[in-house]
C-alpha positions as CSV (number, residue, x, y, z in Angstrom):
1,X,0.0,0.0,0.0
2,X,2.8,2.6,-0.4
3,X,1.1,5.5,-1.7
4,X,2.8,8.6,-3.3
5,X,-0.2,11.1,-1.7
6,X,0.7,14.3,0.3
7,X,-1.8,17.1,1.5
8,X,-2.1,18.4,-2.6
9,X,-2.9,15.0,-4.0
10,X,-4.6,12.9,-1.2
11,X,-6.7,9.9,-1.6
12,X,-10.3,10.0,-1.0
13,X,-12.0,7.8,1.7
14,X,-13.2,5.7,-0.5
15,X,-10.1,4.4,-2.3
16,X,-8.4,4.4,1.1
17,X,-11.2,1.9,2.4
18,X,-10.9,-0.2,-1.3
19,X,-6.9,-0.4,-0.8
20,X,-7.2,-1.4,2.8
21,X,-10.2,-4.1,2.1
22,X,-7.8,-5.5,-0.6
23,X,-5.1,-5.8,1.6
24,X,-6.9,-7.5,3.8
25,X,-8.8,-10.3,1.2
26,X,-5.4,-11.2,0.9
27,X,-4.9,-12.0,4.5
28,X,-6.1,-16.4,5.1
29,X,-8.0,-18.1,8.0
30,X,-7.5,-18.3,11.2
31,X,-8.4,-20.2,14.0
32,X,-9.2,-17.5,16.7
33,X,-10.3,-18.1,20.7
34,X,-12.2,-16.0,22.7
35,X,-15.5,-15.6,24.2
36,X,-18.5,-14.7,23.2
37,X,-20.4,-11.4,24.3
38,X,-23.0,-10.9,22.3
39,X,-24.9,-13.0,19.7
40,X,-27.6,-12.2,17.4
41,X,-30.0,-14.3,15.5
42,X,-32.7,-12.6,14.0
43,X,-35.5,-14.9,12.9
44,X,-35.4,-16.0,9.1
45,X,-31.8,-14.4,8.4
46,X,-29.3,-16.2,6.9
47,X,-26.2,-14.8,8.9
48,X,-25.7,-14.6,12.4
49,X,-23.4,-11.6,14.4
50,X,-21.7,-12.3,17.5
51,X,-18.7,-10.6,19.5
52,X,-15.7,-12.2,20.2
53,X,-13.8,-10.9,23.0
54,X,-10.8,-11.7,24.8
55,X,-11.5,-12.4,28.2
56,X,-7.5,-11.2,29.4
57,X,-7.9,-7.7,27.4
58,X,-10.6,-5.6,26.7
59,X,-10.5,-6.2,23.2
60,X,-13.7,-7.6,20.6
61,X,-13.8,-8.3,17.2
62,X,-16.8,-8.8,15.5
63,X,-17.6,-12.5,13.7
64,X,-20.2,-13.7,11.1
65,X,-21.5,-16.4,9.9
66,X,-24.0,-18.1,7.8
67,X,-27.1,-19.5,10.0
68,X,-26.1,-23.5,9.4
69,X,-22.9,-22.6,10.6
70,X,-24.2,-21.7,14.0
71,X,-26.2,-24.1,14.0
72,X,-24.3,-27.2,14.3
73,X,-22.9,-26.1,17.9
74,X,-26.5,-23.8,19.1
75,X,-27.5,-26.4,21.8
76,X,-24.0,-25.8,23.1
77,X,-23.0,-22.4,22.6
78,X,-24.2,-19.6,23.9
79,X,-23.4,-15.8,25.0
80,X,-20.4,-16.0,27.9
81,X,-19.1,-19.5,26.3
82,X,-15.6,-20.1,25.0
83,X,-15.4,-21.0,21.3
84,X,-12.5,-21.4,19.0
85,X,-13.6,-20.2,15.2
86,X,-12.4,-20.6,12.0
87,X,-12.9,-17.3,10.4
88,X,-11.1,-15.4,7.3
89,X,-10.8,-11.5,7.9
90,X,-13.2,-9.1,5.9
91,X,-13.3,-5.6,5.6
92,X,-16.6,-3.6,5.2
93,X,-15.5,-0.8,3.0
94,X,-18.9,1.2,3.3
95,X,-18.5,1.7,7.1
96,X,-14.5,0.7,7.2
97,X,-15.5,-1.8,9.6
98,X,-13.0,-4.8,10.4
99,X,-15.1,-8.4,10.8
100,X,-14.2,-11.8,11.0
101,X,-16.2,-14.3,8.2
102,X,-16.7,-17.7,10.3
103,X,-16.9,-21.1,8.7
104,X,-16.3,-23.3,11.2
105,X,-16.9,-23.0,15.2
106,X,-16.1,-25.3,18.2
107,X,-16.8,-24.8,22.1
108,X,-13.9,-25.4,24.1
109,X,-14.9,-28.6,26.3
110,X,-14.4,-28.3,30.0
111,X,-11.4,-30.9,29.6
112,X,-9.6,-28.5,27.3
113,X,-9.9,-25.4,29.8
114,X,-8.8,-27.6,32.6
115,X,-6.1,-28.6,30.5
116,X,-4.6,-24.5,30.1
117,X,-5.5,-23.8,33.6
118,X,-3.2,-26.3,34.7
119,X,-0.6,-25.2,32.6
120,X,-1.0,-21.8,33.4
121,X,-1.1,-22.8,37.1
122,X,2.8,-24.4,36.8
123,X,3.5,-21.4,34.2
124,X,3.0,-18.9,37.4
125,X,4.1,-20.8,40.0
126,X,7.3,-21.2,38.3
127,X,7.6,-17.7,38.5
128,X,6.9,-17.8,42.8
129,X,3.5,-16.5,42.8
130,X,2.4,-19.0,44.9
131,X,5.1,-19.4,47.2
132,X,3.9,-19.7,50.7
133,X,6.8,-17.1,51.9
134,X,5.6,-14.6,49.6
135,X,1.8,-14.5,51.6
136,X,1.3,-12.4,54.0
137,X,-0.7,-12.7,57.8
138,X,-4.0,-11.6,58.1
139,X,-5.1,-8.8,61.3
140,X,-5.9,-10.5,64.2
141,X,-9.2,-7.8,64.1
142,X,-10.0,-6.0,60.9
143,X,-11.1,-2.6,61.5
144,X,-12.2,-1.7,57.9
145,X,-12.6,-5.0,55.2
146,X,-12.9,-3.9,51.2
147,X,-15.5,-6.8,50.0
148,X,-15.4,-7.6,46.3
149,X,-18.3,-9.7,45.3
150,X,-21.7,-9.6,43.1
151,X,-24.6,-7.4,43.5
152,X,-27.3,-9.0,46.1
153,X,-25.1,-12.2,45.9
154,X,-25.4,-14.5,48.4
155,X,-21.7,-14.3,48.6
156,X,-22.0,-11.0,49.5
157,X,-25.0,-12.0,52.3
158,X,-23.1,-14.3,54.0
159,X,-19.9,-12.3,54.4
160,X,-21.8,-9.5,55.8
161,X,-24.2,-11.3,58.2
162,X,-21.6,-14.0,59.3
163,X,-18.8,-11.3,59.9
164,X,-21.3,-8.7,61.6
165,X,-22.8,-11.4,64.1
166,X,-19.0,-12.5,65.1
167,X,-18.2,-9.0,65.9
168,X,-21.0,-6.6,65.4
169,X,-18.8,-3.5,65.0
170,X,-16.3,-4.4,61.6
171,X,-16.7,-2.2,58.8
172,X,-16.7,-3.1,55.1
173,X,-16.0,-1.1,51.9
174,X,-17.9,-3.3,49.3
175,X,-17.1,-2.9,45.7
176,X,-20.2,-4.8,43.5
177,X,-19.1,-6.5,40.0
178,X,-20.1,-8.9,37.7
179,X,-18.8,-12.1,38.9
180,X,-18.6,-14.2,36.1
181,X,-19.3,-13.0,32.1
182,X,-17.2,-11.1,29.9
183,X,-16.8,-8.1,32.6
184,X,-15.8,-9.8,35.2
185,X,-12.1,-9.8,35.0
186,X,-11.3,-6.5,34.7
187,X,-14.2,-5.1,36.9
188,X,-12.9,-7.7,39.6
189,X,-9.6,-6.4,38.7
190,X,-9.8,-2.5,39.6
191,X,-11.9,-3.3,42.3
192,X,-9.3,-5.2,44.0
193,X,-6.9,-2.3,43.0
194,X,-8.9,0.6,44.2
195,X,-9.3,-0.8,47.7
196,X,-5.3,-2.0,48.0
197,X,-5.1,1.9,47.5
198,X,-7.0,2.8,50.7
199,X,-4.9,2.6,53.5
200,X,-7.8,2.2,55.6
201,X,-8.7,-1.1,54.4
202,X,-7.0,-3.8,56.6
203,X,-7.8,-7.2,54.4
204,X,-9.9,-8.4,51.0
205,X,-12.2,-10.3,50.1
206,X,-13.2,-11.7,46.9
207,X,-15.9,-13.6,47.2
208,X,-18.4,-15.9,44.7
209,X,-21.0,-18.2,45.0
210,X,-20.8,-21.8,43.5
211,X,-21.0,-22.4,39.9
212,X,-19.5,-24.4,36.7
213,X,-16.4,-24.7,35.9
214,X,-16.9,-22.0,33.1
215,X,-18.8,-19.8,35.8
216,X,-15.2,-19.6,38.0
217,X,-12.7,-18.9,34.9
218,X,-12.4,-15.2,35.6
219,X,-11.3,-16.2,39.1
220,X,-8.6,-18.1,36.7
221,X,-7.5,-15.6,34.7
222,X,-4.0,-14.6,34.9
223,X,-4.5,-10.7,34.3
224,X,-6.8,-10.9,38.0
225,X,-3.8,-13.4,39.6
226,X,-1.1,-11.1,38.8
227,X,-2.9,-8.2,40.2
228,X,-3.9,-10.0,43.5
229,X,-0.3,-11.1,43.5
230,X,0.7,-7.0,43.6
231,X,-1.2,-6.4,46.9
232,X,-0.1,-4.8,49.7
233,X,-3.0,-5.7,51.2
234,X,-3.9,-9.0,52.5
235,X,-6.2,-10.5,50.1
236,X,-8.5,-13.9,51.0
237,X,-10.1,-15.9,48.2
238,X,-13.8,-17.1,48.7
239,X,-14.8,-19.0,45.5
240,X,-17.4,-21.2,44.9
241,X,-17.4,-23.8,47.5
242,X,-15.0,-26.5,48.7
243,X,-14.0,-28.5,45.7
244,X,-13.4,-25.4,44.1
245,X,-10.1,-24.4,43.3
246,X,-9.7,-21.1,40.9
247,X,-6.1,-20.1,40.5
248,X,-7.2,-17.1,42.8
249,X,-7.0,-19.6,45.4
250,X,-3.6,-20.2,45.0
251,X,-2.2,-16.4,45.2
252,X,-4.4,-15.2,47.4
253,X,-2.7,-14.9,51.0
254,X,-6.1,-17.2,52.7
255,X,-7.8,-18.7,50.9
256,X,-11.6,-19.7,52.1
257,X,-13.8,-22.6,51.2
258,X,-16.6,-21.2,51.0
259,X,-17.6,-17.2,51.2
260,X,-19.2,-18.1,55.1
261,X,-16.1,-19.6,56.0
262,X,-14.1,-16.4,54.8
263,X,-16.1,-14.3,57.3
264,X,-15.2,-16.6,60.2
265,X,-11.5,-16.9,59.5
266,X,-10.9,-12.7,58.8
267,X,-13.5,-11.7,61.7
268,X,-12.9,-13.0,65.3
269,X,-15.9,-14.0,67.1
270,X,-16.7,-11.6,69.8
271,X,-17.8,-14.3,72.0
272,X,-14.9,-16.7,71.6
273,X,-13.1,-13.6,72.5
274,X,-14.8,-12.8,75.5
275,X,-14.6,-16.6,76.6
276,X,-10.8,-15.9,76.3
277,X,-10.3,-13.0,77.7
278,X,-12.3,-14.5,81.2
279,X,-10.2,-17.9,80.6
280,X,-6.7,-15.6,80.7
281,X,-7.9,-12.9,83.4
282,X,-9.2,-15.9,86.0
283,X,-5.7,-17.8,84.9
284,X,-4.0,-14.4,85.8
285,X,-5.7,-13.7,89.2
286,X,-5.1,-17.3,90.3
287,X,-1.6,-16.7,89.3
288,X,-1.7,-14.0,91.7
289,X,-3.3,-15.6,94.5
290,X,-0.8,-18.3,94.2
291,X,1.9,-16.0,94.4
292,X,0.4,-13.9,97.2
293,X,-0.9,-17.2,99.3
294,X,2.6,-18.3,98.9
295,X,4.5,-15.3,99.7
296,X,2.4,-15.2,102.6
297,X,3.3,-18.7,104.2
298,X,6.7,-17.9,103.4
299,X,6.4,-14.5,105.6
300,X,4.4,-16.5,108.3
301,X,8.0,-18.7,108.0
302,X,9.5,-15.9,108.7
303,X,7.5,-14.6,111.4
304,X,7.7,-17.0,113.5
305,X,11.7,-17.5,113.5
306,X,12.9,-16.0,117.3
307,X,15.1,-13.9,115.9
308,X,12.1,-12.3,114.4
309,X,9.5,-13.3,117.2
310,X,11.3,-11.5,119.9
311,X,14.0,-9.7,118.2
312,X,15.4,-8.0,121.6
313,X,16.3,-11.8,122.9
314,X,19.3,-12.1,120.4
315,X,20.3,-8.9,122.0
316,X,19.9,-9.4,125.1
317,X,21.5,-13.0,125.1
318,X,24.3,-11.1,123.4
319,X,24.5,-8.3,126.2
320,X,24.9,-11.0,128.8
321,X,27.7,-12.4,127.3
322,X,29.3,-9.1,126.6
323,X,29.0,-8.4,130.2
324,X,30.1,-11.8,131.7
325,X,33.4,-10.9,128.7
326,X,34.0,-7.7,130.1
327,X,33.9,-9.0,133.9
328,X,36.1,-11.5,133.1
329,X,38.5,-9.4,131.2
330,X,39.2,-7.2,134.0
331,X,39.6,-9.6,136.3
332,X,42.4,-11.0,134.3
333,X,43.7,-7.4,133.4
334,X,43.2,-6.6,137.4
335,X,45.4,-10.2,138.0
336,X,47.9,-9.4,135.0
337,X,48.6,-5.8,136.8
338,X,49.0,-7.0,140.3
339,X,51.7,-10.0,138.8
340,X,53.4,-6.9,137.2
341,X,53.3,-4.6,140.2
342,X,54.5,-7.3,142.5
343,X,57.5,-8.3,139.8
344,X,57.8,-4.7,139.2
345,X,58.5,-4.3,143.0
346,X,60.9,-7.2,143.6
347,X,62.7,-6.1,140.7
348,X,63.1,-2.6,142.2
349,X,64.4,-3.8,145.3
350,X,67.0,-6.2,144.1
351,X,68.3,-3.2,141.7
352,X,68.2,-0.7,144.9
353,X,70.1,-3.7,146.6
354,X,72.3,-4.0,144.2
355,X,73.2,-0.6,142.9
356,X,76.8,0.7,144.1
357,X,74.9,4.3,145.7
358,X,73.6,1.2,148.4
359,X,76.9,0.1,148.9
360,X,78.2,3.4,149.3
361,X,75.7,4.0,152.3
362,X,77.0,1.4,154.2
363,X,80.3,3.4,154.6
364,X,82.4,2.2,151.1
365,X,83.9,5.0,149.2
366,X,84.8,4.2,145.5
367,X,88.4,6.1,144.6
368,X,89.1,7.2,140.8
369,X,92.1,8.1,139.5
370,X,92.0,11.9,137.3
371,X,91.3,9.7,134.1
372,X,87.8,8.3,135.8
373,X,89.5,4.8,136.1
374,X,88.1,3.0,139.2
375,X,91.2,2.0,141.6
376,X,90.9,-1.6,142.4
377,X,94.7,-2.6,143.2
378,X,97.2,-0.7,145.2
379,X,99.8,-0.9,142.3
380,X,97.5,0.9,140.3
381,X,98.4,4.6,142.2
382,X,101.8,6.1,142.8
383,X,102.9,7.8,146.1
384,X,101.8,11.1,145.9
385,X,99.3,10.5,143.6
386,X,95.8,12.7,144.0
387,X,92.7,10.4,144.1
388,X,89.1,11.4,143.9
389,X,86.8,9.5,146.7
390,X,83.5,8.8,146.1
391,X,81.1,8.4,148.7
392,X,77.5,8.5,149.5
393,X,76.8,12.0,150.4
394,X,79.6,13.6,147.6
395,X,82.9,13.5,147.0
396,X,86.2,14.8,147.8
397,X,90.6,14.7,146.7
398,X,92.3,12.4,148.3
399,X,96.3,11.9,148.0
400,X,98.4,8.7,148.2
401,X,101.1,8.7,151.8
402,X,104.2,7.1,150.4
């Protein structure tokens, strides 16, 4: 289609719509999946419209076909069900409208879908979206919970009823989508994202009521996975009921078997609560009691010691002893000074008995020669010698007759 046009010679609309259309009746079949949204069959026409749409991406094509066509799968197809067409593009150069000409159409069998979910399921968990380290703990009490579930479901009954009677005063934000259909996924999608925005909300719930196996595919898809799997927030899965096992399941940090059993797991029960707090505050007092009752004997134990009883009796005993101590220490002092005095007074009269000034006043005289040298021999002095005599009362110069 290159063109030599520019803004003095441009194509008309029409021969831009003829180029494009023969472009495109050059393009062959395809086999194309999807779902079907819409689907028209006007009585006594001999082509049927429908909407193909791909349930991942808000994205439709339109398909026809010739009534027979349609025909051979009508018990089994209808609007919401997955088909697989065979279909050869067309362009609609009146309206420049893009089409899809269908000659062949099959439903994809419930086998088949199990088939991809399960590959899609190992496809993701290779990746660790399921891993149980990447899940995070629910609050002990919610005080606000973001509810995403249909409009007058029963899913959304028994969340609200069940989680209000546990504890009458939680809160919920609830966000109301389709829950299964051709919106559901991305409706379910930026519900779930606009209340992990609010800081307020403490936990999510998605919650649906039973259904087929085609009913719970949106819960499968992996656009609504990967978004749960982006949370902040807490998220608990409440599809269908217990056999039930969407890949929501799966990523979601709880997951709940039922939508009842998702309001008993996120909401404490006030009662059970109460019952605990009386179990732990009678287990505290008699705790206490024990520990008082016992502290008690063991002050009573105490008590009754003597040294406690009659605390002045220690002293006393003591006081007597002291005293009986201190007698006897001065007796012994008293006998250790008279042995002294009476030692000290021999001793004093030997020495007076025995010094020289006691000899001298018995009459002796002690004579010195000028040098101090005591005379003791009569060779020891010359005639004529002067002596000094020493006697009791003084002394006085004495000279030696030849």
């Amino acid at each position: 289609m290159a063109l030599n046009t520019s803004a003095d010679a441009p194509l008309p609309v029409g021969e831009v719509s003829r180029l494009i259309g023969g472009w495109i009746d050059r393009l062959g079949a395809v086999w194309v999946e999807g779902q079907i949204t819409q689907l028209s069959r006007r009585p006594g026409a001999g082509v049927v419209f429908l909407t193909l749409r791909d349930p991942s991406y808000d994205i439709s094509v339109s398909v026809t076909c010739f009534r027979q066509v349609f025909e051979a799968v009508a018990d089994v197809v209808s609007e919401g069900a997955r088909v697989v067409v065979l279909a050869k593009p067309e362009w609609y150069a009146p309206r420049g409208q893009l089409s899809l000409r269908a000659t062949e159409i099959k439903p994809v069998g419930v086998g088949e879908l199990l088939a991809r979910l399960e590959q899609l399921k190992k496809s993701l968990a290779s990746e660790g979206l399921f891993a149980a380290d990447r899940k995070k703990a629910l609050p002990f009490l919610p005080q606000l919970i973001g509810l995403v579930c249909g409009r007058a479901s029963a899913a959304e009954r028994d969340v609200l009823e069940n989680a209000r009677h546990r504890w009458p005063a939680v809160r919920f934000e609830v966000r109301n989508v389709p829950v299964q259909g051709v919106h559901a996924v991305p409706q379910v999608v930026q519900a779930v994202k606009e209340l992990d925005a609010l800081d307020t909300v403490d936990v999510i719930i998605v919650a649906r009521g039973g259904g087929s196996v085609e009913d719970l595919l949106p819960f499968s898809d992996e656009q609504l996975v990967r978004a749960v799997a982006a949370c902040r927030t807490p998220v608990v899965s409440a599809i269908g009921h217990e056999p039930d096992n969407p890949l929501l399941d799966f990523v979601a940090d709880l997951r709940a078997s039922t939508p009842t059993d998702a309001a008993k797991k996120v909401v404490p029960d006030v009662g059970e609560e109460y019952e605990r707090v009386r179990f732990l505050r009678d287990r505290a007092r008699r705790s206490v009691q024990s520990f008082i009752d016992r502290e008690e004997r063991g002050l009573a134990h105490a008590l009754a010691r003597p040294s406690i009883e009659d605390p002045h009796r220690m002293v006393d005993e003591r006081a007597d002893q002291v005293t009986a101590l201190l007698d006897r220490g001065r007796r012994t002092l008293g006998h250790l000074l008279d042995r002294a005095d009476s030692e000290l007074s021999h001793t004093h009269a030997r020495v007076v008995a025995l010094s020289p000034a006691a000899t001298l006043q018995r009459g002796y005289a002690v004579l010195q020669k000028a040098d101090g040298d005591v005379v003791r021999d009569p060779d020891e002095v010359a005639a004529g010698e002067a002596l000094r005599a020493r006697v009791a009362e003084g002394e006085f110069t004495v000279r030696v007759d030849a």
